[in-house]
N, C-alpha and C positions, 0 to 999 in steps of 0.2 A: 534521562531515559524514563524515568519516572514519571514525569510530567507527560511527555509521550503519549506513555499505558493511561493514561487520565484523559487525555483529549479523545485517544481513540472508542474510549468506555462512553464518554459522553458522549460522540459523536459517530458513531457503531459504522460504519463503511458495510454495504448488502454487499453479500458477497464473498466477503473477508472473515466469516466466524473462524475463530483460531480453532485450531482442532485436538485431538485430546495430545497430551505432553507425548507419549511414544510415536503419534505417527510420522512416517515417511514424507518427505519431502515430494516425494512420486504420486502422494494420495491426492485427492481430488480438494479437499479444503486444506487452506494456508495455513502455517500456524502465524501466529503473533508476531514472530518474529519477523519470517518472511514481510510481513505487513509496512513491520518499523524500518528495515532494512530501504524497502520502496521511498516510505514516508520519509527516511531518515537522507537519501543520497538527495531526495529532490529538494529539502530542507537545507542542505549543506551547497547546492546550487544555486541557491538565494530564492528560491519561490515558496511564499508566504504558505502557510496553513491554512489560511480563504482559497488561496489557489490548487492547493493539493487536494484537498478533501473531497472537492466536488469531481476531480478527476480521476481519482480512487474509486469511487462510486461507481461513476462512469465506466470504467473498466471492468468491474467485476473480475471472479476467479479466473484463471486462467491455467492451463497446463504450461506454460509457458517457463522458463527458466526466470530466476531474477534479473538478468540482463534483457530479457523479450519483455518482461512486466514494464522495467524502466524503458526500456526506448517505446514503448505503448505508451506509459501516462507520459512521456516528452512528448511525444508528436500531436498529443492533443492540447499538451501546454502550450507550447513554442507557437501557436496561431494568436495566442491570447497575447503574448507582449507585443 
């Protein structure tokens, strides 16, 4: 998980600033976690970290719940295999 927080710091995803530790999940920036949670289901699906990042990006914030986030960056992956 560590290793994670370190790729994501190197490689900042626009869109994704984590937001301060009390806010709401309702607010308008993601926190960190929400981030890894994305990063971490599509990682556990076998799609590489070259593959994820750029579709993260892609995405940007979104109101969207964690399930609308994930099936968003799938539909832009699943063109690429």
């Amino acid at each position: 998980c560590l290793d994670l927080k370190d790729q994501l710091k190197r490689h900042p995803i626009s869109g994704f600033e984590p937001g301060p530790a009390g806010s709401s999940k309702a607010g308008l920036t993601l926190s960190g976690t929400e981030i890894d949670g994305v990063f971490s289901a599509l990682k556990n699906l076998g799609y590489s970290e070259k593959e994820i990042l750029p579709v993260l990006r892609e995405t940007g914030s979104s109101d969207l719940p964690f399930e609308g986030r994930l099936k968003k960056a799938l539909s832009l992956l699943t063109p690429l295999r």
